[in-house]
N, CA, C and O atoms as a GROMACS GRO file, in nm:
protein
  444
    1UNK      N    1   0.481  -0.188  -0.518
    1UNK     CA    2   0.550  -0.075  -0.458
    1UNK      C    3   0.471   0.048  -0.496
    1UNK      O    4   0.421   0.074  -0.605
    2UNK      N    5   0.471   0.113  -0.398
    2UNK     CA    6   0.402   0.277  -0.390
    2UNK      C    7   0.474   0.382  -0.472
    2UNK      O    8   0.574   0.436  -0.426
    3UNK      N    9   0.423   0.413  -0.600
    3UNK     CA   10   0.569   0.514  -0.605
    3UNK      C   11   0.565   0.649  -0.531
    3UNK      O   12   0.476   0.678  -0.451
    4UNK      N   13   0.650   0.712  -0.557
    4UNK     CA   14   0.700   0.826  -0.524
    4UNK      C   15   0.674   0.932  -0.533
    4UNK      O   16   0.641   0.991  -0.430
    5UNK      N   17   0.677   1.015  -0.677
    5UNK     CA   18   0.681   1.123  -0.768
    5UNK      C   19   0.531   1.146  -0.775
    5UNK      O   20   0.446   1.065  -0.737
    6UNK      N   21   0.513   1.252  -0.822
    6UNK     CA   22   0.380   1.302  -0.863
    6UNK      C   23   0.281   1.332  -0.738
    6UNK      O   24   0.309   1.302  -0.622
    7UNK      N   25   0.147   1.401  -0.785
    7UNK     CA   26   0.057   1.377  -0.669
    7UNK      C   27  -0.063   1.294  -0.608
    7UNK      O   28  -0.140   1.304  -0.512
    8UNK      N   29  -0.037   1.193  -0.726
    8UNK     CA   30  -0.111   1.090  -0.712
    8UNK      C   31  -0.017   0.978  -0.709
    8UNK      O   32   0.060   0.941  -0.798
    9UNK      N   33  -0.040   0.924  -0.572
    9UNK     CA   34   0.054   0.832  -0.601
    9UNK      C   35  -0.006   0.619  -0.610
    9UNK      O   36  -0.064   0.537  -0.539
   10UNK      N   37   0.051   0.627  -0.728
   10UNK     CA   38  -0.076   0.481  -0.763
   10UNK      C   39   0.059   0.335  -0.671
   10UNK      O   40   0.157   0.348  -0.598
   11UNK      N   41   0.001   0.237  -0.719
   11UNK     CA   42   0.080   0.120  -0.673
   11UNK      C   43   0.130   0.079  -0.847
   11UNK      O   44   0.068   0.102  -0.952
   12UNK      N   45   0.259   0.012  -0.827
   12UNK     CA   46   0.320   0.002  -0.948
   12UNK      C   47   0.385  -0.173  -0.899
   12UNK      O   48   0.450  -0.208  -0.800
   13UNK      N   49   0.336  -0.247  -1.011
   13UNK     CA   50   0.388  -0.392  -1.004
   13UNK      C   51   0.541  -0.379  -1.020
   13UNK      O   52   0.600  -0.322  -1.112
   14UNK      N   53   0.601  -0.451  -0.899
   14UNK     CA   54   0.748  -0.471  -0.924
   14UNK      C   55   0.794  -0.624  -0.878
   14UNK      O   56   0.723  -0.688  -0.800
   15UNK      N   57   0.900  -0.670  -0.924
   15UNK     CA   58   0.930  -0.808  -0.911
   15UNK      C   59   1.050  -0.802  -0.807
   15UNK      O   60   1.150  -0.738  -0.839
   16UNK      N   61   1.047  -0.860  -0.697
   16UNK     CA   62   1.124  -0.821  -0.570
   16UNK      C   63   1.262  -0.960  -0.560
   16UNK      O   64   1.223  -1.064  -0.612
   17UNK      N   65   1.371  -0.965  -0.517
   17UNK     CA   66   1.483  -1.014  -0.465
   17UNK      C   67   1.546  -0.986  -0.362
   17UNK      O   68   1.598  -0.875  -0.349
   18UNK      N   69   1.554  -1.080  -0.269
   18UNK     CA   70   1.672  -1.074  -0.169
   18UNK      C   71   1.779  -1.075  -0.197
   18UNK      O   72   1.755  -1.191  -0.230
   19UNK      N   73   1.908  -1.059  -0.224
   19UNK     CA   74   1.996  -1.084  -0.247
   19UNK      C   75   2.074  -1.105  -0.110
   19UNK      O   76   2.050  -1.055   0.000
   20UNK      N   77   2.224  -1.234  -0.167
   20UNK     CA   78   2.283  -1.243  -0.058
   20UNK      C   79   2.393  -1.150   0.026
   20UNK      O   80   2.472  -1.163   0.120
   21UNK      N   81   2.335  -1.016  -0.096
   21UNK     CA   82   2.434  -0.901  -0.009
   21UNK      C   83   2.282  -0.832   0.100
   21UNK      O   84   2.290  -0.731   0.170
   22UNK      N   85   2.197  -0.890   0.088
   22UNK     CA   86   2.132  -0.821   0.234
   22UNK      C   87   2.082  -0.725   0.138
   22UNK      O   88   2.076  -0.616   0.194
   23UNK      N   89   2.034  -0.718  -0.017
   23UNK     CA   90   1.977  -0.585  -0.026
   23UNK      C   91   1.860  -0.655  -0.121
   23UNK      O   92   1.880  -0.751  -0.196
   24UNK      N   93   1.773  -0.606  -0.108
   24UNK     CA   94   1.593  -0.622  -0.130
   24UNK      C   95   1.626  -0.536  -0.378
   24UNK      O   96   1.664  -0.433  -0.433
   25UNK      N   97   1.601  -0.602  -0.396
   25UNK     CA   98   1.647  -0.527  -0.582
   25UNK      C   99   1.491  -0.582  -0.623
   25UNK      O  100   1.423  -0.673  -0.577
   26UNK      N  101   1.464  -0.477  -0.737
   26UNK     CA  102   1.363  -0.492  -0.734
   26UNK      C  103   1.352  -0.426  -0.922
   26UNK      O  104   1.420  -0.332  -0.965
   27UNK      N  105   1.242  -0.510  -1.006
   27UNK     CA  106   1.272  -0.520  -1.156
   27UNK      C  107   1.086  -0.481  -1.184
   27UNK      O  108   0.996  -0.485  -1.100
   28UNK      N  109   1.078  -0.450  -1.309
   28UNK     CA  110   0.932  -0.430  -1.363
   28UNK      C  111   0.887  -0.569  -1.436
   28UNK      O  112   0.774  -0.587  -1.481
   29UNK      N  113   1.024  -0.690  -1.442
   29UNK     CA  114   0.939  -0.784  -1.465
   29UNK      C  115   0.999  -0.905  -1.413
   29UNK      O  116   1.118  -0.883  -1.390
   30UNK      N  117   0.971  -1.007  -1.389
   30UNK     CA  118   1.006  -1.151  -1.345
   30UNK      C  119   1.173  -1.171  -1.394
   30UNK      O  120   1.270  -1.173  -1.318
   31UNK      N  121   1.173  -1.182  -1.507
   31UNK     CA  122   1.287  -1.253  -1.586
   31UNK      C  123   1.396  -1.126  -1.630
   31UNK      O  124   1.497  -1.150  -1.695
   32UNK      N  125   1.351  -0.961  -1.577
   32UNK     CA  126   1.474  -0.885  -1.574
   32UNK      C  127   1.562  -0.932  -1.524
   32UNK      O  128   1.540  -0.999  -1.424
   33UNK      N  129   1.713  -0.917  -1.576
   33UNK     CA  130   1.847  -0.961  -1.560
   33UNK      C  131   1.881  -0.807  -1.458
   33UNK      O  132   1.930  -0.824  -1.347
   34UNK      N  133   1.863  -0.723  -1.488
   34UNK     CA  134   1.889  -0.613  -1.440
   34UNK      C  135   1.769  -0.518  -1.352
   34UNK      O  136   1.662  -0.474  -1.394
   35UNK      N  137   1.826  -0.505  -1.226
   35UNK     CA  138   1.718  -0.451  -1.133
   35UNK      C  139   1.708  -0.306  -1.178
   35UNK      O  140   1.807  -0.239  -1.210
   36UNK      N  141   1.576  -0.260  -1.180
   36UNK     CA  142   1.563  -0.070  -1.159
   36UNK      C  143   1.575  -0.017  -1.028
   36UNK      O  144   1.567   0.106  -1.020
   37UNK      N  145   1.590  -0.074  -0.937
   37UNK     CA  146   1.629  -0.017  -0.794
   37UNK      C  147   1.659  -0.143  -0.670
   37UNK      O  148   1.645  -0.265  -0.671
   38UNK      N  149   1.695  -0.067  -0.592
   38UNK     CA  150   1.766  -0.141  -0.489
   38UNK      C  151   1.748  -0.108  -0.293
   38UNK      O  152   1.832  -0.044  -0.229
   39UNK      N  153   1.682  -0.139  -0.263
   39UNK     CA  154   1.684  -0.082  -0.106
   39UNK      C  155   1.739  -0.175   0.020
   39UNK      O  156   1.692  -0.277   0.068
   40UNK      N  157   1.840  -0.111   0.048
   40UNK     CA  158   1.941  -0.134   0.160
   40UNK      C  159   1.884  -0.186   0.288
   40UNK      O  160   1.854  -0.106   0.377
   41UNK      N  161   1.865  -0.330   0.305
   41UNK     CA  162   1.777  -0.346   0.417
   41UNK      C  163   1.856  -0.328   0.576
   41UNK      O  164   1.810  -0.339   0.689
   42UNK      N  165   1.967  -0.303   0.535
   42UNK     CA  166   2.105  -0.243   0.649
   42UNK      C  167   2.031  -0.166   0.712
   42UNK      O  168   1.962  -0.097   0.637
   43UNK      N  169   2.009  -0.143   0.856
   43UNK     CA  170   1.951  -0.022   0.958
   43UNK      C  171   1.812   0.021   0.890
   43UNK      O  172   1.768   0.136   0.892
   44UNK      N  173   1.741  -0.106   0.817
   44UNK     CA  174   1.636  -0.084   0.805
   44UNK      C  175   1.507  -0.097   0.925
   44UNK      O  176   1.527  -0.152   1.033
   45UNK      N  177   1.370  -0.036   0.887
   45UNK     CA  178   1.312  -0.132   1.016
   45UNK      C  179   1.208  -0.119   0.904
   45UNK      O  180   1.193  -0.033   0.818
   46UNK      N  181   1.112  -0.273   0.944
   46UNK     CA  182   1.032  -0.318   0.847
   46UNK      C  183   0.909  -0.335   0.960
   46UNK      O  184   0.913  -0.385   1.072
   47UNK      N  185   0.773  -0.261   0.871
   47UNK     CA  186   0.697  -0.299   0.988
   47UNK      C  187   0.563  -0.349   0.849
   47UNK      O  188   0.555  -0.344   0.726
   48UNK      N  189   0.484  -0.390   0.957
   48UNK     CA  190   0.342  -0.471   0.908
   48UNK      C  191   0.280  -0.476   0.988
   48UNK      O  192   0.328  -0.504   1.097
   49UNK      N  193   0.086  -0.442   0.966
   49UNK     CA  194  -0.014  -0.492   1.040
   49UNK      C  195  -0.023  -0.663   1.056
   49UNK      O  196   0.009  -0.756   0.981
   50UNK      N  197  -0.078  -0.656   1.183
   50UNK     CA  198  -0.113  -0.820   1.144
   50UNK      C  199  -0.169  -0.865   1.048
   50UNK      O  200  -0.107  -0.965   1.011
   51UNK      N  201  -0.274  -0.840   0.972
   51UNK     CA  202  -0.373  -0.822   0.848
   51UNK      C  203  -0.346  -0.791   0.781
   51UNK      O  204  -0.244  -0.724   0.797
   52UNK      N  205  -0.390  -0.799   0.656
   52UNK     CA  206  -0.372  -0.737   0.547
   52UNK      C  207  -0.269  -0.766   0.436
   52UNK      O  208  -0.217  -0.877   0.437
   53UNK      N  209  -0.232  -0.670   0.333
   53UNK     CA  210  -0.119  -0.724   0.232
   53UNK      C  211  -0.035  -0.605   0.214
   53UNK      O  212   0.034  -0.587   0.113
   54UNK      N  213  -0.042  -0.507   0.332
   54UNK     CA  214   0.045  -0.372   0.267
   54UNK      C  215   0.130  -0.417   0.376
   54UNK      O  216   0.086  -0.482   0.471
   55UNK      N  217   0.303  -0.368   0.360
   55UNK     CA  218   0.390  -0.352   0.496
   55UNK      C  219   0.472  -0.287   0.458
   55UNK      O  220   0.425  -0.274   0.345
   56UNK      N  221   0.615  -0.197   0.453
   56UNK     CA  222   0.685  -0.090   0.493
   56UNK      C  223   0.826  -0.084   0.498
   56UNK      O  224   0.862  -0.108   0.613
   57UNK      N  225   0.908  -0.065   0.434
   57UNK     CA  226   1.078  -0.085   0.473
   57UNK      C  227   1.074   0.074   0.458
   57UNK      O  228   1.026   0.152   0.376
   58UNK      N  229   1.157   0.084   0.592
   58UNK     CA  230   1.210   0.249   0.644
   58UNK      C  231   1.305   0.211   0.649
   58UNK      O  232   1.336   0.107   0.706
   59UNK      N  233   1.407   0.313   0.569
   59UNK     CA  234   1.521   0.334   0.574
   59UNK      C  235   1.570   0.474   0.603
   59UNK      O  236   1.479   0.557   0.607
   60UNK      N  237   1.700   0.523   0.626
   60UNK     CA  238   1.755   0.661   0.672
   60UNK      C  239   1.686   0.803   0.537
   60UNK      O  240   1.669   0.923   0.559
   61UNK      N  241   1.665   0.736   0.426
   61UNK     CA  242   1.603   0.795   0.290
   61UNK      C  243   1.510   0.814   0.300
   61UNK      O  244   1.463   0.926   0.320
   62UNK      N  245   1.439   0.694   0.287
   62UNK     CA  246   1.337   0.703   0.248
   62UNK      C  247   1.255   0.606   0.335
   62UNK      O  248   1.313   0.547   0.426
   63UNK      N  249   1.057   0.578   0.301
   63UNK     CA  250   1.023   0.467   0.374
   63UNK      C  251   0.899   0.426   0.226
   63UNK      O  252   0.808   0.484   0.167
   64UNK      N  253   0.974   0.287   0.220
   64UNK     CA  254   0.887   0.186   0.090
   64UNK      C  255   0.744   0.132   0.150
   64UNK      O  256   0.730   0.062   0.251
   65UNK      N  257   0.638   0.183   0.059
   65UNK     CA  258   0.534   0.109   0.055
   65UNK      C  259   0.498  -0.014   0.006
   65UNK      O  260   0.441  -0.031  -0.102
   66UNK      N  261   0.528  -0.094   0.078
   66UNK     CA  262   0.482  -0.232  -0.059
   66UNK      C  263   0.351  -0.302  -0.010
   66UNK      O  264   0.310  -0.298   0.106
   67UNK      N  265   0.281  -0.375  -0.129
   67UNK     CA  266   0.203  -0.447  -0.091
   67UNK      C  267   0.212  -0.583  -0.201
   67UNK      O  268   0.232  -0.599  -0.322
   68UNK      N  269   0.186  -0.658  -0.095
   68UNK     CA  270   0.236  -0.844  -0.135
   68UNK      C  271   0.073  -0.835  -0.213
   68UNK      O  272  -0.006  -0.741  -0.210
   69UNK      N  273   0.058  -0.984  -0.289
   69UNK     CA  274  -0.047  -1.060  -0.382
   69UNK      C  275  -0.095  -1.085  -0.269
   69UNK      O  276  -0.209  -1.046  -0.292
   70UNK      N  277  -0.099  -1.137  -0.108
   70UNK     CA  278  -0.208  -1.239  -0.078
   70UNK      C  279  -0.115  -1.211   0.109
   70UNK      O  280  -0.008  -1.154   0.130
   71UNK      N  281  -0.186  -1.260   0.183
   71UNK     CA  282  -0.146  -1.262   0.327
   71UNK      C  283  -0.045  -1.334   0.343
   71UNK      O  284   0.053  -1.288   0.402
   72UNK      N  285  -0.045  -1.466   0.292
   72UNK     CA  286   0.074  -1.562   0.254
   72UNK      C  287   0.197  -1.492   0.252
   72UNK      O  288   0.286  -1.493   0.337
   73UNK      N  289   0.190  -1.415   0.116
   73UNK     CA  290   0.281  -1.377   0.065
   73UNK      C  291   0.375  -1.249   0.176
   73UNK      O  292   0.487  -1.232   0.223
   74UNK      N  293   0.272  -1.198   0.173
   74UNK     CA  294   0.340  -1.085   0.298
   74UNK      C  295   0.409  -1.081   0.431
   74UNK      O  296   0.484  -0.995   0.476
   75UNK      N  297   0.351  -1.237   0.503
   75UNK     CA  298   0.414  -1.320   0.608
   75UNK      C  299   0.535  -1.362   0.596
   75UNK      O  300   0.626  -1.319   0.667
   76UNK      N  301   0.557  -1.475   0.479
   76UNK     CA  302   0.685  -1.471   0.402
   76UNK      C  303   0.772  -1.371   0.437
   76UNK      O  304   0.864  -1.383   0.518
   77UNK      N  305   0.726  -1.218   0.339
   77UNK     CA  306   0.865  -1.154   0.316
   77UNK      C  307   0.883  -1.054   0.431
   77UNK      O  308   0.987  -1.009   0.480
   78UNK      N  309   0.767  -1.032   0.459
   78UNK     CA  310   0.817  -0.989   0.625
   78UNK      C  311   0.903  -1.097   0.696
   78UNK      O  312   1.011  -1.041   0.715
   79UNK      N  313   0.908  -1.190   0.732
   79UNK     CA  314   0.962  -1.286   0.812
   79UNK      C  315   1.064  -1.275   0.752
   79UNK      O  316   1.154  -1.265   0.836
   80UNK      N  317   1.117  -1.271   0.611
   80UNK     CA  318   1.250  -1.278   0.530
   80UNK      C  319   1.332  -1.194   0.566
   80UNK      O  320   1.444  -1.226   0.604
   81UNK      N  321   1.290  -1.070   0.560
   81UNK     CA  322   1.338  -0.956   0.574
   81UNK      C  323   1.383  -0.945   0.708
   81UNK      O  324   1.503  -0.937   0.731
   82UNK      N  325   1.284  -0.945   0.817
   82UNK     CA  326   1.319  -0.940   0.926
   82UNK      C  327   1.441  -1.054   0.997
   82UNK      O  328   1.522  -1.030   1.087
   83UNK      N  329   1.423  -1.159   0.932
   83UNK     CA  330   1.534  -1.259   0.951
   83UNK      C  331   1.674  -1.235   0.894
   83UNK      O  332   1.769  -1.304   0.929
   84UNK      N  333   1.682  -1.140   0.810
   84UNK     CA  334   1.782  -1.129   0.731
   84UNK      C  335   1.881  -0.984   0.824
   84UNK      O  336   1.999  -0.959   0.848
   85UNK      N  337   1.750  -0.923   0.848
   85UNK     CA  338   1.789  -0.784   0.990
   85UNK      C  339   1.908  -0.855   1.078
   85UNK      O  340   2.028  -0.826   1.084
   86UNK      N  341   1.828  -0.968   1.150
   86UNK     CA  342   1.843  -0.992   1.225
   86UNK      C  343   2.023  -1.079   1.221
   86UNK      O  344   2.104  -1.064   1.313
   87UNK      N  345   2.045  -1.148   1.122
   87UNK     CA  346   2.198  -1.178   1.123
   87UNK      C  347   2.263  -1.074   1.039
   87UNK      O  348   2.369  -1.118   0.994
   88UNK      N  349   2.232  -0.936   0.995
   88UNK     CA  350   2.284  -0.812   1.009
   88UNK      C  351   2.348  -0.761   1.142
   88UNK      O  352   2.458  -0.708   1.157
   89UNK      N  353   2.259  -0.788   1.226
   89UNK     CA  354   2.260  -0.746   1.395
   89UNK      C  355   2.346  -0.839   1.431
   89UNK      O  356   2.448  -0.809   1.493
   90UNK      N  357   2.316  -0.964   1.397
   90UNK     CA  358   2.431  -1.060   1.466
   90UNK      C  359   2.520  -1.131   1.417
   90UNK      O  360   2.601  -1.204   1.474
   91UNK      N  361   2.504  -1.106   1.296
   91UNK     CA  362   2.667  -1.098   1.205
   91UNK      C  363   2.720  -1.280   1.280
   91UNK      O  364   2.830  -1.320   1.318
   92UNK      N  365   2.562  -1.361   1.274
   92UNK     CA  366   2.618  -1.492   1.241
   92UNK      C  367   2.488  -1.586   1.201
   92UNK      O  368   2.386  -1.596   1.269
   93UNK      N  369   2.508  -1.638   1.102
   93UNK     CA  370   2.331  -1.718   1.030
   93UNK      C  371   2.306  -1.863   1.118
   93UNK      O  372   2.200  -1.924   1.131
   94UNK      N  373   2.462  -1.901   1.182
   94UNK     CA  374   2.401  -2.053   1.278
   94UNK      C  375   2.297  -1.971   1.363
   94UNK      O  376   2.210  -2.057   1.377
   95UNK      N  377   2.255  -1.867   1.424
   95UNK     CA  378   2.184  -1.825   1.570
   95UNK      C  379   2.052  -1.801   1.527
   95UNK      O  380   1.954  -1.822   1.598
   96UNK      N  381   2.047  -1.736   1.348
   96UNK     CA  382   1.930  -1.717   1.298
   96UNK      C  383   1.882  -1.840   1.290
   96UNK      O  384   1.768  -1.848   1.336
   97UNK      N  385   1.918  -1.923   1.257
   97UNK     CA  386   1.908  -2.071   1.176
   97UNK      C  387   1.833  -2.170   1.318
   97UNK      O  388   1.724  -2.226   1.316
   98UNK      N  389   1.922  -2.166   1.420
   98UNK     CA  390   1.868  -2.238   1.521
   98UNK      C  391   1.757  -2.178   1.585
   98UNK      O  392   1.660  -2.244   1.620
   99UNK      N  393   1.768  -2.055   1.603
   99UNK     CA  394   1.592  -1.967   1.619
   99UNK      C  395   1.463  -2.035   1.560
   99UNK      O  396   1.358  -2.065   1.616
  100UNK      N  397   1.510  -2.055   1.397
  100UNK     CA  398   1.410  -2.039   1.310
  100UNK      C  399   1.410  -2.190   1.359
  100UNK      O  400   1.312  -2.203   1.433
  101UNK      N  401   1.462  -2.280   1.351
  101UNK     CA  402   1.464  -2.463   1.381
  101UNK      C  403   1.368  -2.478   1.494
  101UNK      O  404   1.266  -2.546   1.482
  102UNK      N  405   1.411  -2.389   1.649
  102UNK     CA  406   1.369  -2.408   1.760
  102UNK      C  407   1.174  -2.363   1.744
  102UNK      O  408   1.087  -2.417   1.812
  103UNK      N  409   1.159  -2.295   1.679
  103UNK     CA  410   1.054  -2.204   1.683
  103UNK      C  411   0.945  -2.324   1.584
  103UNK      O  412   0.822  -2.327   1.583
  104UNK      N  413   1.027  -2.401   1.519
  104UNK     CA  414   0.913  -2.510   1.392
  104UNK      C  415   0.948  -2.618   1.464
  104UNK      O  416   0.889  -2.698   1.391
  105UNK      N  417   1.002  -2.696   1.560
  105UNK     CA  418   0.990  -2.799   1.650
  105UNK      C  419   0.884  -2.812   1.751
  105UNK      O  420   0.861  -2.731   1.840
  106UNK      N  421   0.811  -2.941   1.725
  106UNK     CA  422   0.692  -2.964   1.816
  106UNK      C  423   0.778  -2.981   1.950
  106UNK      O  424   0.872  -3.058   1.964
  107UNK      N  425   0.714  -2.868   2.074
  107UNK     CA  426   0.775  -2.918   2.230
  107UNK      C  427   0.676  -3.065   2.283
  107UNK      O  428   0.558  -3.100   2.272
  108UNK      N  429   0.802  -3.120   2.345
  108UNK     CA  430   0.725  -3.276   2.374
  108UNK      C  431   0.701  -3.222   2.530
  108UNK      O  432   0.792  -3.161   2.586
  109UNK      N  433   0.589  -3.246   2.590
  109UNK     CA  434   0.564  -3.190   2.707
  109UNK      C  435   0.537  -3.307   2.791
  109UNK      O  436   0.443  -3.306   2.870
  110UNK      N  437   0.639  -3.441   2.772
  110UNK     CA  438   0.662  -3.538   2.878
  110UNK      C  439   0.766  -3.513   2.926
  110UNK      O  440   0.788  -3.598   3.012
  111UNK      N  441   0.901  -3.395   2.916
  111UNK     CA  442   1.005  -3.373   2.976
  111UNK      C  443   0.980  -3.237   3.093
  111UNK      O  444   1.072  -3.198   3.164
   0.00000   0.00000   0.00000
């Protein structure tokens, strides 16, 4: 995460969570019990280059810089995040769920 304050602003290691209230908490180390902050992924919009390891949660506040360990990693929590938007919006996880099913099923193209 990018911080904030000052006029230099460096990247600062933080240890990230979804939680199942829909909010992104976030600690200075792995095995904190207790988060130092919290961002509301509610009426968020999350964006990312195709490339790369940096991507973005904008919220009505503020807008988070983060950058993932590896491309992997950033695909992941973009996809997380954005999946998590998304039964925000539709306020039901069977529609996310069968999306995500339909989308990892090989189409048999003898029908």
């Amino acid at each position: 995460k990018k911080g904030e304050k000052g006029l230099v602003k460096r990247w600062k290691k933080r240890f990230f969570r979804l939680t199942e209230q829909f909010e992104l908490t976030y600690s200075d180390t792995a095995t904190s019990p207790t988060p130092i902050g919290t961002i509301s992924i509610r009426n968020s919009t999350v964006r990312s280059p195709d490339t790369g390891l940096d991507f973005q949660i904008t919220t009505k506040d503020r807008t988070y810089f983060l950058q993932a360990l590896s491309e992997a990693d950033r695909l992941r929590w973009t996809s997380a995040l954005l999946y998590a938007r998304k039964y925000l919006d539709n306020c039901g996880v069977d529609s996310v769920i069968r999306e995500f099913v339909d989308e990892e099923e090989p189409q048999d193209s003898t029908h």
